[in-house]
C-alpha positions as a LaTeX table, in Angstrom:
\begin{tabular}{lrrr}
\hline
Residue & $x$ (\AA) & $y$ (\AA) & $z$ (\AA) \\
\hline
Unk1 & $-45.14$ & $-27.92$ & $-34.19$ \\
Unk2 & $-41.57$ & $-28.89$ & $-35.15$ \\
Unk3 & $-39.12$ & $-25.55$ & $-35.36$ \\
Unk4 & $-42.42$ & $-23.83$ & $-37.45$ \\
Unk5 & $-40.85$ & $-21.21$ & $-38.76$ \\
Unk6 & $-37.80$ & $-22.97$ & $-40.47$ \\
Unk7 & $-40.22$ & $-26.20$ & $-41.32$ \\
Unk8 & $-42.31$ & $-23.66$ & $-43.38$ \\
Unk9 & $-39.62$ & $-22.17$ & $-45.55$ \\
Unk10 & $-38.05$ & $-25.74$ & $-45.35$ \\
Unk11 & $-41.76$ & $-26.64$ & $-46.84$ \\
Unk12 & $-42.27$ & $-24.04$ & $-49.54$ \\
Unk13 & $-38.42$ & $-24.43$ & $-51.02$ \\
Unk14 & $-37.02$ & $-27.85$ & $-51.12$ \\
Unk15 & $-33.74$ & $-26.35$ & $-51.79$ \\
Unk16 & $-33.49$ & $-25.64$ & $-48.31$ \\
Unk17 & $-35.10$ & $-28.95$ & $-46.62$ \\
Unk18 & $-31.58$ & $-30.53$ & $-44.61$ \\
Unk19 & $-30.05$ & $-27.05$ & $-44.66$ \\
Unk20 & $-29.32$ & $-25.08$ & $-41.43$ \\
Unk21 & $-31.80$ & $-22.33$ & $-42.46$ \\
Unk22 & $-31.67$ & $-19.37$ & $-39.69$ \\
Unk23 & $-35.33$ & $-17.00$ & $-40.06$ \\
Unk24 & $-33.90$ & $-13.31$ & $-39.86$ \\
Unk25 & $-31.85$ & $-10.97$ & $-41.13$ \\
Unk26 & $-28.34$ & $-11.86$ & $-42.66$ \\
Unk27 & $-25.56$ & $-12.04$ & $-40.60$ \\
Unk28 & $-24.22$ & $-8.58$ & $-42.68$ \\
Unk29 & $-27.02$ & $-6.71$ & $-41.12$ \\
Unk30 & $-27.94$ & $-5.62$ & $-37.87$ \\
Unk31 & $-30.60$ & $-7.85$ & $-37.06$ \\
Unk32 & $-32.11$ & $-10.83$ & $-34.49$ \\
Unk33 & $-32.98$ & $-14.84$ & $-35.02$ \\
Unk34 & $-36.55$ & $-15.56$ & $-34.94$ \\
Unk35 & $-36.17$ & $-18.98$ & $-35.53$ \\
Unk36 & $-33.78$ & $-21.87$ & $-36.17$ \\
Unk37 & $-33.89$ & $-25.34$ & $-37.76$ \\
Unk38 & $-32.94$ & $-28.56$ & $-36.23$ \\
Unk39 & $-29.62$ & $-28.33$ & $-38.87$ \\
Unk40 & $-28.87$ & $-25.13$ & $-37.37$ \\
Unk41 & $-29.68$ & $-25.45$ & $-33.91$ \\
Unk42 & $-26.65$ & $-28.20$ & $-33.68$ \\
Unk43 & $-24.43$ & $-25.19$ & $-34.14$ \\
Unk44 & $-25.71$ & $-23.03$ & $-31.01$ \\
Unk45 & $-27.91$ & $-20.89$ & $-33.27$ \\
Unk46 & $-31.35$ & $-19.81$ & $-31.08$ \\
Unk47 & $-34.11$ & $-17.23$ & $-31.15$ \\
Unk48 & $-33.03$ & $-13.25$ & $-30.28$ \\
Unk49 & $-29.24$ & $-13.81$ & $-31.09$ \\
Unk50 & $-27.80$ & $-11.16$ & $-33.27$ \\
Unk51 & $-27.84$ & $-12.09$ & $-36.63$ \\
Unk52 & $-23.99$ & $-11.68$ & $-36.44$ \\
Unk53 & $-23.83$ & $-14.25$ & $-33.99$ \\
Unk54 & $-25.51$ & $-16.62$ & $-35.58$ \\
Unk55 & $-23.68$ & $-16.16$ & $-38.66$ \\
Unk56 & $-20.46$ & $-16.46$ & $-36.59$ \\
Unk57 & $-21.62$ & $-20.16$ & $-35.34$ \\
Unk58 & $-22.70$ & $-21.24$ & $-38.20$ \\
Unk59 & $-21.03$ & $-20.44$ & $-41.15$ \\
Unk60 & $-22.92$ & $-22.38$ & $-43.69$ \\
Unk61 & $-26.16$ & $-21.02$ & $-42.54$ \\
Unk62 & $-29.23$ & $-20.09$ & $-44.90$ \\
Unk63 & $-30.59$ & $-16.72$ & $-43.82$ \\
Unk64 & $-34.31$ & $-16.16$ & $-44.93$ \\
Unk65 & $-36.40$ & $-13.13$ & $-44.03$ \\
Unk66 & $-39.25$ & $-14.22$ & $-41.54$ \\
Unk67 & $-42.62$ & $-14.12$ & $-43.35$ \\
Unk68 & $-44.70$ & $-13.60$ & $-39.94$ \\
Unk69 & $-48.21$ & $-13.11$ & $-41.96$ \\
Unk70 & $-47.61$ & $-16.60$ & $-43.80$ \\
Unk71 & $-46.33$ & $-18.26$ & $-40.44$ \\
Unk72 & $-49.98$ & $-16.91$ & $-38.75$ \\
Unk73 & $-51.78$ & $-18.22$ & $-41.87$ \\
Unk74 & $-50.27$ & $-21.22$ & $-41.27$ \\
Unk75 & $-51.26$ & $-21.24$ & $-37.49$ \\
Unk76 & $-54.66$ & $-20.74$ & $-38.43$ \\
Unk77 & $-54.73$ & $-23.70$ & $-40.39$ \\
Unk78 & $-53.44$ & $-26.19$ & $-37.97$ \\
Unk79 & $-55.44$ & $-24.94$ & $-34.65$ \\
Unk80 & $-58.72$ & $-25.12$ & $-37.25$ \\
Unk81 & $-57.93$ & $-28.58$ & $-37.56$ \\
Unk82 & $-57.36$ & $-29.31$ & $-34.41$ \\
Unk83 & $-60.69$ & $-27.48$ & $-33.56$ \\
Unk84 & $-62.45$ & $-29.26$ & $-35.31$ \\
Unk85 & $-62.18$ & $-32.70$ & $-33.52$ \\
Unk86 & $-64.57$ & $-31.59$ & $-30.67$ \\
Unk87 & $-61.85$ & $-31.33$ & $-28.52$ \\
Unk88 & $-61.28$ & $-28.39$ & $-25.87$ \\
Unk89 & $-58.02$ & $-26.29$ & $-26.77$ \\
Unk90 & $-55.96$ & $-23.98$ & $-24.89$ \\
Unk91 & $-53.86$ & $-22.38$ & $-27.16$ \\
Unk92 & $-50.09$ & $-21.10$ & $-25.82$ \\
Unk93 & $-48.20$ & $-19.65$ & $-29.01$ \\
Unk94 & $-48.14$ & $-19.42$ & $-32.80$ \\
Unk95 & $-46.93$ & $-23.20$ & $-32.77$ \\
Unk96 & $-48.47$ & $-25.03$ & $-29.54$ \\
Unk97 & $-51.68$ & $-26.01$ & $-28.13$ \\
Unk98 & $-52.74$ & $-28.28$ & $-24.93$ \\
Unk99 & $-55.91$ & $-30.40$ & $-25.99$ \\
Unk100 & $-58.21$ & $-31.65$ & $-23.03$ \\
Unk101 & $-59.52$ & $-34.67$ & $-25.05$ \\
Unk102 & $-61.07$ & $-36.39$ & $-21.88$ \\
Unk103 & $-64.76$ & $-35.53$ & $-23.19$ \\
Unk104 & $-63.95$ & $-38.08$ & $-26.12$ \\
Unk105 & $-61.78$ & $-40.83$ & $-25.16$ \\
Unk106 & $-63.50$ & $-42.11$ & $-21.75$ \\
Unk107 & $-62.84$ & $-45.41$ & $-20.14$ \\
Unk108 & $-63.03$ & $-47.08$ & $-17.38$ \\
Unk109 & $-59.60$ & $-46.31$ & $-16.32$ \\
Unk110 & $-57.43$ & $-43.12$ & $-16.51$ \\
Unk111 & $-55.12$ & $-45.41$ & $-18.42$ \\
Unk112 & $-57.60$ & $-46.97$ & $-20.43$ \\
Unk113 & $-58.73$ & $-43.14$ & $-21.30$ \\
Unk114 & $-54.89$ & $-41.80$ & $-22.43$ \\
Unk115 & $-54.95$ & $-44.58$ & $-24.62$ \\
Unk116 & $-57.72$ & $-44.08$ & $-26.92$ \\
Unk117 & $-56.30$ & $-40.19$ & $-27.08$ \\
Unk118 & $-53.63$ & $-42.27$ & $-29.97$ \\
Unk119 & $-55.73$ & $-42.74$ & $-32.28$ \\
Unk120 & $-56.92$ & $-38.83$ & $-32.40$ \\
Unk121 & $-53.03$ & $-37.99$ & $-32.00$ \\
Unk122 & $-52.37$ & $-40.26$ & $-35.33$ \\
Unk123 & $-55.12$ & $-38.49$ & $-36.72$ \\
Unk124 & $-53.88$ & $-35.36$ & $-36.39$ \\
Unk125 & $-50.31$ & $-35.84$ & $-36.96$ \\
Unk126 & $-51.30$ & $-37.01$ & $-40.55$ \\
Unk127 & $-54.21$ & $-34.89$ & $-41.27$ \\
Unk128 & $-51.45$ & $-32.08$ & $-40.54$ \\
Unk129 & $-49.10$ & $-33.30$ & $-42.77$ \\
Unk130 & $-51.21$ & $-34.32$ & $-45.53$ \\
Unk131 & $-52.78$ & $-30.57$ & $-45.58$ \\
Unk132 & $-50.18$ & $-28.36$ & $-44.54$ \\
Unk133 & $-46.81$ & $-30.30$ & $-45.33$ \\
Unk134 & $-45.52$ & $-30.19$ & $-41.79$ \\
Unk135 & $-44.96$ & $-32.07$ & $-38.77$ \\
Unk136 & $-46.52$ & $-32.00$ & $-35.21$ \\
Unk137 & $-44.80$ & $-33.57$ & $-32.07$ \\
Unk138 & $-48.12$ & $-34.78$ & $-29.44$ \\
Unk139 & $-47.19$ & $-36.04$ & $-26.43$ \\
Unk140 & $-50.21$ & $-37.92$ & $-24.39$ \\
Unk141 & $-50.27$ & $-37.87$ & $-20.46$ \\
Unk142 & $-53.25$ & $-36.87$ & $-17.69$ \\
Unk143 & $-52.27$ & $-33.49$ & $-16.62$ \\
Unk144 & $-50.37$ & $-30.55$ & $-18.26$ \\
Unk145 & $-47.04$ & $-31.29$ & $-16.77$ \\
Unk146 & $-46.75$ & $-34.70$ & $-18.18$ \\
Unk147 & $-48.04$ & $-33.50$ & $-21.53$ \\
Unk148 & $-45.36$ & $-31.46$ & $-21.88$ \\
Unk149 & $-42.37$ & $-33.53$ & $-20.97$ \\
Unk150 & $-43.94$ & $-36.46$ & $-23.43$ \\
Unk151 & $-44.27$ & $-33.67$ & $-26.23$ \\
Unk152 & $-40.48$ & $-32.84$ & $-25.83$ \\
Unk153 & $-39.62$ & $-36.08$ & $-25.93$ \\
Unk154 & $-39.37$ & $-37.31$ & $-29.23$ \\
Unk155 & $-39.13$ & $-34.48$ & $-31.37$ \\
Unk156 & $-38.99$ & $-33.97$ & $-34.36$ \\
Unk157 & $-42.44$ & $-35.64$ & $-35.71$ \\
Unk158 & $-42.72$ & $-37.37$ & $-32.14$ \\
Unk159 & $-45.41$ & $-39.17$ & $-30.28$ \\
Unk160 & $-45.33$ & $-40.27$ & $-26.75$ \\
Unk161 & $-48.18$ & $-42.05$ & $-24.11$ \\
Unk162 & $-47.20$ & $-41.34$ & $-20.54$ \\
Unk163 & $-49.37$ & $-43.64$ & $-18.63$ \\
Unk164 & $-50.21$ & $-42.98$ & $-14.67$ \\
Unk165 & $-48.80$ & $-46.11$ & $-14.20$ \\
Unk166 & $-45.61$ & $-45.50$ & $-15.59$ \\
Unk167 & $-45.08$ & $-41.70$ & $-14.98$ \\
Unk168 & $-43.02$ & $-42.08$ & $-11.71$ \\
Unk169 & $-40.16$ & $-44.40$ & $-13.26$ \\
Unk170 & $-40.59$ & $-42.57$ & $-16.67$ \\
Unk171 & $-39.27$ & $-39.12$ & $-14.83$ \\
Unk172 & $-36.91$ & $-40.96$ & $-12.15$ \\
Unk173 & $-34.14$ & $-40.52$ & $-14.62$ \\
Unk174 & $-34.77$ & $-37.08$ & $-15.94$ \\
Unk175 & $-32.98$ & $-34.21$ & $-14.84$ \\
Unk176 & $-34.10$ & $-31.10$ & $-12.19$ \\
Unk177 & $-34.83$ & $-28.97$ & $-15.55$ \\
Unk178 & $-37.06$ & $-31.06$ & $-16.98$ \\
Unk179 & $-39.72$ & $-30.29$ & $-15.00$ \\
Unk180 & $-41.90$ & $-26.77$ & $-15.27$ \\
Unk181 & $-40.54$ & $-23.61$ & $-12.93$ \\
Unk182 & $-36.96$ & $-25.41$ & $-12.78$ \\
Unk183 & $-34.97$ & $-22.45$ & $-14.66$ \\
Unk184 & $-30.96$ & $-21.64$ & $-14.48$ \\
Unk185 & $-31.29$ & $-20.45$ & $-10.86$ \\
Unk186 & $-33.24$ & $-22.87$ & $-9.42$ \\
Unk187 & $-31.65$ & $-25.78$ & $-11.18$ \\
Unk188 & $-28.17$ & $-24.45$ & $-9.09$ \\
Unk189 & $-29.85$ & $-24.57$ & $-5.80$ \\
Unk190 & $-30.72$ & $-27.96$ & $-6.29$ \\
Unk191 & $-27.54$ & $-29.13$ & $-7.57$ \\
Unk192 & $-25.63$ & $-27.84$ & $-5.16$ \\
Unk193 & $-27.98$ & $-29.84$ & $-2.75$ \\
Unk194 & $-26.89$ & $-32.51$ & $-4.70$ \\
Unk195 & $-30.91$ & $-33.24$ & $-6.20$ \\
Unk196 & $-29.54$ & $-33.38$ & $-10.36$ \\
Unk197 & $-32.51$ & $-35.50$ & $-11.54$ \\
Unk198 & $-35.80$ & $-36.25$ & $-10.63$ \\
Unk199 & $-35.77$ & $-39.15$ & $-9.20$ \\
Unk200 & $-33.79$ & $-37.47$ & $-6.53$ \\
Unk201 & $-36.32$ & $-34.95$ & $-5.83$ \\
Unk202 & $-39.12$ & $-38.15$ & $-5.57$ \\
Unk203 & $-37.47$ & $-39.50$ & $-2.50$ \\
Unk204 & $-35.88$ & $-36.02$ & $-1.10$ \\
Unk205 & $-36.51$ & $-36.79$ & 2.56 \\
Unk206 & $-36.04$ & $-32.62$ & 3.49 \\
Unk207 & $-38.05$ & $-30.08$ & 3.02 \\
Unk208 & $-37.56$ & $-28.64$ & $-0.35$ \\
Unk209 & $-39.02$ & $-25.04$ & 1.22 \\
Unk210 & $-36.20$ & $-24.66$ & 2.74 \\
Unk211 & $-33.95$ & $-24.93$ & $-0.96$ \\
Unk212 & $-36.80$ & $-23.13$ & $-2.93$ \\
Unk213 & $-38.82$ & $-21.55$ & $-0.95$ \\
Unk214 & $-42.45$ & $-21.63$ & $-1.31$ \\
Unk215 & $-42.35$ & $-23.43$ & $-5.10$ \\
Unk216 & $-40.98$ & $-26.46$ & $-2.78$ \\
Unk217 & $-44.38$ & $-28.30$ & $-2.19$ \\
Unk218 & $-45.63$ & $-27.94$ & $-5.70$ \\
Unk219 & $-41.98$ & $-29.09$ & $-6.86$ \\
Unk220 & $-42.37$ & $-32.26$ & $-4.92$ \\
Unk221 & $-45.83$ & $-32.98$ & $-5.98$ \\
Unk222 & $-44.84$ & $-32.33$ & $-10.01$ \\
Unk223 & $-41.71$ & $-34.21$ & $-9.25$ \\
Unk224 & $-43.86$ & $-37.42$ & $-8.44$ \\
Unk225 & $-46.00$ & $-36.21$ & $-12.37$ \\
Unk226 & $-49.03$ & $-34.44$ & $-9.95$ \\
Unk227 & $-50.23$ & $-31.00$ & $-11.93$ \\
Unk228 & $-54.12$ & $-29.87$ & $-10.94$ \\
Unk229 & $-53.43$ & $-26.91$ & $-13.33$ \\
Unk230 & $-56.61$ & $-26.58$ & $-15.42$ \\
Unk231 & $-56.90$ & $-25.82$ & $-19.22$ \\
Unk232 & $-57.58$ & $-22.18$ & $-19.16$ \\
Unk233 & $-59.99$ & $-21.75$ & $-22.14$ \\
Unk234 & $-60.22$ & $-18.03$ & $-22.06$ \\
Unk235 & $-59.35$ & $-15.21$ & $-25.12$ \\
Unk236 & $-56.19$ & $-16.79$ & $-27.18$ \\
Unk237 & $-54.54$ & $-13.03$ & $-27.45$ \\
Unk238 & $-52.49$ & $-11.64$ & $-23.94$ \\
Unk239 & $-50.36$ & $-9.25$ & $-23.29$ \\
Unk240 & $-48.02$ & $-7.21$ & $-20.87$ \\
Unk241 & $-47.51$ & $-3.79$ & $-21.25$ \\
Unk242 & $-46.16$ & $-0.47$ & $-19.85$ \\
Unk243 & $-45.01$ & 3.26 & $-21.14$ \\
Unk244 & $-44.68$ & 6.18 & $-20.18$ \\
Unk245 & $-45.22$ & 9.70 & $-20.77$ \\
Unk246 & $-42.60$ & 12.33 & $-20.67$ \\
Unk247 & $-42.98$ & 15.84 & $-18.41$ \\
Unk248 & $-41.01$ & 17.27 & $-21.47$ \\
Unk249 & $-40.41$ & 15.89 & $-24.70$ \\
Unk250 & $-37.27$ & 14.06 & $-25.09$ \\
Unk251 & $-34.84$ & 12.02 & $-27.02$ \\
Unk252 & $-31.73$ & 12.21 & $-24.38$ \\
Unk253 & $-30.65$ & 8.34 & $-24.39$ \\
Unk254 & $-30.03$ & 9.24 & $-20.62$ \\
Unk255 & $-33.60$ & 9.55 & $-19.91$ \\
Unk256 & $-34.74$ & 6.88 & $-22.80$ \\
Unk257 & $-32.66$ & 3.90 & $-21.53$ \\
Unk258 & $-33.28$ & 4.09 & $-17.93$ \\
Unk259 & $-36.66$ & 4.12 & $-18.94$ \\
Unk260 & $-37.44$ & 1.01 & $-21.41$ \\
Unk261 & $-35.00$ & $-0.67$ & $-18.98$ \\
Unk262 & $-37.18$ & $-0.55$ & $-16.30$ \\
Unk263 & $-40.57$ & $-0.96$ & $-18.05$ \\
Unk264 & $-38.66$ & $-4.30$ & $-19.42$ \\
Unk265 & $-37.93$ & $-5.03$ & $-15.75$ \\
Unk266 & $-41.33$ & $-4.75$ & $-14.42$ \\
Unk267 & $-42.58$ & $-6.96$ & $-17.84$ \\
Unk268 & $-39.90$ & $-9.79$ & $-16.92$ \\
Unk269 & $-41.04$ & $-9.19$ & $-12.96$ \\
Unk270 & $-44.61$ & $-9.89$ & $-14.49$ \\
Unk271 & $-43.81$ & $-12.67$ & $-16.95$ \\
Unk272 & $-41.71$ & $-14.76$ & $-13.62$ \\
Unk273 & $-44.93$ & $-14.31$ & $-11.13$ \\
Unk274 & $-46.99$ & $-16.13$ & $-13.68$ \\
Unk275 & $-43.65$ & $-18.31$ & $-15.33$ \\
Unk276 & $-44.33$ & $-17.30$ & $-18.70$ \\
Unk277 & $-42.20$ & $-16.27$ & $-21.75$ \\
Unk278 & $-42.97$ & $-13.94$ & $-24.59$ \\
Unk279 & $-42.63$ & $-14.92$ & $-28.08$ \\
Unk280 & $-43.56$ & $-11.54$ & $-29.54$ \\
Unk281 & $-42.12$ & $-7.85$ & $-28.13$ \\
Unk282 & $-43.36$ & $-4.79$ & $-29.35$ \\
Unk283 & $-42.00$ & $-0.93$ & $-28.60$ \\
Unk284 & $-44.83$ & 2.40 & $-28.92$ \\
Unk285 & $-43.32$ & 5.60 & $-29.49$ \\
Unk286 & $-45.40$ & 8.49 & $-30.02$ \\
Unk287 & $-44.13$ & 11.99 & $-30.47$ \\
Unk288 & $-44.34$ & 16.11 & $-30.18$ \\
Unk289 & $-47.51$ & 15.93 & $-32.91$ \\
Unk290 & $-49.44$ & 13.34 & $-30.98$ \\
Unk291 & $-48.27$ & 10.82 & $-33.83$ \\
Unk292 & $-48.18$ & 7.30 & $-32.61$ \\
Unk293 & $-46.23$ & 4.32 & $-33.83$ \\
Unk294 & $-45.65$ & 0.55 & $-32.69$ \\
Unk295 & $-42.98$ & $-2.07$ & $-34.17$ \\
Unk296 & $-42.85$ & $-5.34$ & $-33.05$ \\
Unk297 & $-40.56$ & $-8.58$ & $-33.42$ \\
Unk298 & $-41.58$ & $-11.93$ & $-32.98$ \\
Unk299 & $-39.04$ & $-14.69$ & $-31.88$ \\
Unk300 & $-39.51$ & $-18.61$ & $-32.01$ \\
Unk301 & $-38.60$ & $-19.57$ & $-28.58$ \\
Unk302 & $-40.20$ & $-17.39$ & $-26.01$ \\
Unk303 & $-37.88$ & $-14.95$ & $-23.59$ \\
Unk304 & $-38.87$ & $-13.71$ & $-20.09$ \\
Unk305 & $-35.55$ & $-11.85$ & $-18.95$ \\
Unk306 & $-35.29$ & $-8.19$ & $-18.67$ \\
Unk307 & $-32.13$ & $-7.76$ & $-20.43$ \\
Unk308 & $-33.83$ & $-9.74$ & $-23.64$ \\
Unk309 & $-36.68$ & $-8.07$ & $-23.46$ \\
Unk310 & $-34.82$ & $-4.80$ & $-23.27$ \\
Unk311 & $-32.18$ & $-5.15$ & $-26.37$ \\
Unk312 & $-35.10$ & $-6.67$ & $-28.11$ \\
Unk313 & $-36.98$ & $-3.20$ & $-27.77$ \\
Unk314 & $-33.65$ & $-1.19$ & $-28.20$ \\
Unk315 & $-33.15$ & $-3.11$ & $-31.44$ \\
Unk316 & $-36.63$ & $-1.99$ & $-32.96$ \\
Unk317 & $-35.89$ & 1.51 & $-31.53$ \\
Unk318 & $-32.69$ & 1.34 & $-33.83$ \\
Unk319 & $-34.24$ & $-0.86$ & $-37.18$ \\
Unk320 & $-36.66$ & 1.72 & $-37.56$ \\
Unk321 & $-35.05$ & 4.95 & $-36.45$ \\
Unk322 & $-38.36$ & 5.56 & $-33.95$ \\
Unk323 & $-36.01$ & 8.17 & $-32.04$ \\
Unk324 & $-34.92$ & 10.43 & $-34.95$ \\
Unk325 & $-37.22$ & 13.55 & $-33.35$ \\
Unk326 & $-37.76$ & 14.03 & $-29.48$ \\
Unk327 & $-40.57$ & 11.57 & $-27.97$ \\
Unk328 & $-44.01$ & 12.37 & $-25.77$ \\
Unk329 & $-44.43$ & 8.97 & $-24.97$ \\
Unk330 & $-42.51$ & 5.51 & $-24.90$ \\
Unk331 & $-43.82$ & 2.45 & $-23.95$ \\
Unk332 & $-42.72$ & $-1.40$ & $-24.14$ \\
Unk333 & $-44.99$ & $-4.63$ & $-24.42$ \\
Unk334 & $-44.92$ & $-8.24$ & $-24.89$ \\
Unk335 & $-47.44$ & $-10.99$ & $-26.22$ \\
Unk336 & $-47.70$ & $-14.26$ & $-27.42$ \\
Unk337 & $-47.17$ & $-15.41$ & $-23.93$ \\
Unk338 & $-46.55$ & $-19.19$ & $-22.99$ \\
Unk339 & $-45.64$ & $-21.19$ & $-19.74$ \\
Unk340 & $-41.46$ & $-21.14$ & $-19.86$ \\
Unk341 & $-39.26$ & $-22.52$ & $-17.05$ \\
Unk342 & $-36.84$ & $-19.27$ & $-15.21$ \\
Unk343 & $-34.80$ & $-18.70$ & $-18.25$ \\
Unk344 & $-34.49$ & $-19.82$ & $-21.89$ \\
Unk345 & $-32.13$ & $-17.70$ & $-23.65$ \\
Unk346 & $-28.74$ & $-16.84$ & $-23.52$ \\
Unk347 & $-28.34$ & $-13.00$ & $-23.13$ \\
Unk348 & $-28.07$ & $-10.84$ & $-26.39$ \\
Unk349 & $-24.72$ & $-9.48$ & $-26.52$ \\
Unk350 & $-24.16$ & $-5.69$ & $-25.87$ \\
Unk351 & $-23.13$ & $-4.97$ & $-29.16$ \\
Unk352 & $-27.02$ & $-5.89$ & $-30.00$ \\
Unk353 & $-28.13$ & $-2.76$ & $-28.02$ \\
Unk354 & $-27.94$ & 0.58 & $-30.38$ \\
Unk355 & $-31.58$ & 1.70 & $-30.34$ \\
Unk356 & $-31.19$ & 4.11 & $-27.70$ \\
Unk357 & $-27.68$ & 3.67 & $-26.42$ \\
\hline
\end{tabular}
């Protein structure tokens, strides 16, 4: 779906459809971005910036209050729709699905097949707009990876056919980052061996293990648009989790901090094995009385890092007071998980972080 959160409230008040309309708290609060329009996205605005920030880069912004319940209604709409074709459906996030429609568009060639998958894509793009007033972005290839690079492609309201055929010349020009598990860090490797796009990596006479390690073989292979990743069909809902509970009761920020800081590193450790982001992050306190409470925030564009996933949980600490009385237990979670490449987000700034500083 095209920037879902901003489309809907773009949807339901036409006063705000062309606006840069930001989804969070206003800029006069002490709040984070869930989500961002295409207007205000132009200005630098992203998911799990202050609100401050945000206000700061774009002046003329339109702050709205995320409606989360409405957004998941919403959800629930689409993927039924999508559901119902027949087709099988792995879904990553609020917003994004992969469809395996191979069991309904056969031919006798691969490229024959990803061709008859336009006429569902139509299909869906306008049954989705006729019944729920937004727009979709499919992109049509044979494997994951190429799926995904088509779907970014032409947003908004896209639609892109990758062929086999044409998949090698259709990445040549495209840069390092383009393709999935190329983050910040590993896009500098490769620069600095002078690979920027991937049509350098396609005829990379070296051996890319000894740049990247062991992702180098499966970085040449997705590099030439191979991906044998299957749909994985399992339960929609997962999570990463840890807490902790205390020897003593406490609310000394000196044993707090060092504490959601490194259940937020072992999460972003976690997320990296398995290159996935978060969209949703969630903090559990529960205290002296055994009484237990959870808060969560749910961002847009997913995050992975420790030190996002961190102020993210210090911020909910701080919204809702959670450490006004000394704590048995604190834990930190994430879900709404989705494949990201190394890093998404630029860092929250420090004056984000008041929960338990």
């Amino acid at each position: 779906m095209d920037a879902f959160y901003a489309s809907i409230e773009q949807r339901d008040n036409p006063e705000l459809r062309g606006q840069p309309v930001i989804v969070g708290a206003p800029p006069t609060q002490r709040g984070v971005v869930c989500a961002a329009s295409y207007e205000a996205r132009k200005f630098g605005v992203r998911s799990a910036l202050p609100s401050a920030t945000a206000g700061r880069l774009c002046p003329k912004g339109i702050f709205v209050r995320p409606r989360m319940e409405h957004y998941r209604t919403e959800s629930r709409r689409i993927m039924a729709i999508i559901a119902a074709t027949g087709v099988a459906v792995e879904t990553m996030s609020i917003d994004e699905a992969y469809l395996d429609a191979s069991g309904i568009c056969q031919a006798e060639s691969a490229d024959a097949s990803l061709a008859g998958a336009l006429p569902l894509a139509r299909a869906l793009k306008a049954q989705i707009l006729a019944e729920c007033g937004l727009t979709a972005t499919i992109g049509i290839a044979a494997n994951k990876l190429m799926a995904k690079i088509a779907s970014d492609h032409q947003k908004p309201d896209g639609l892109t056919l990758i062929t086999e055929a044409e998949k090698v010349a259709f990445l040549r020009p495209l840069p390092v980052r383009t393709l999935y598990g190329v983050g910040q860090a590993t896009e500098q490797v490769l620069h600095t061996a002078g690979l920027r796009t991937i049509g350098d990596l396609q005829v990379y006479a070296g051996d890319l293990r000894a740049l990247v390690g062991s992702f180098g073989p499966k970085l040449k292979r997705f590099a030439s648009g191979e991906d044998d990743r299957a749909l994985e069909l399992g339960d929609e809902i997962k999570s990463i989790s840890g807490e902790e509970t205390f020897l003593k009761d406490t609310e000394d920020r000196k044993i707090l901090r060092p504490c959601l800081k490194e259940q937020a590193a072992d999460i972003s450790a976690r997320l990296k094995r398995k290159r996935l982001g978060a969209h949703t992050v969630q903090v559990k306190v529960r205290y002296s009385d055994f009484t237990t409470l959870t808060r969560q925030i749910s961002v847009e564009e997913p995050v992975m890092e420790a030190q996002d996933i961190y102020r993210l949980g210090c911020f909910l600490l701080g919204r809702d007071r959670l450490v006004s009385r000394p704590l048995r237990l604190l834990g930190l979670g994430v879900s709404g998980l989705r494949e990201v490449q190394e890093q998404q987000l630029t860092l929250l700034p420090e004056a984000a972080v008041k929960g338990v500083s």
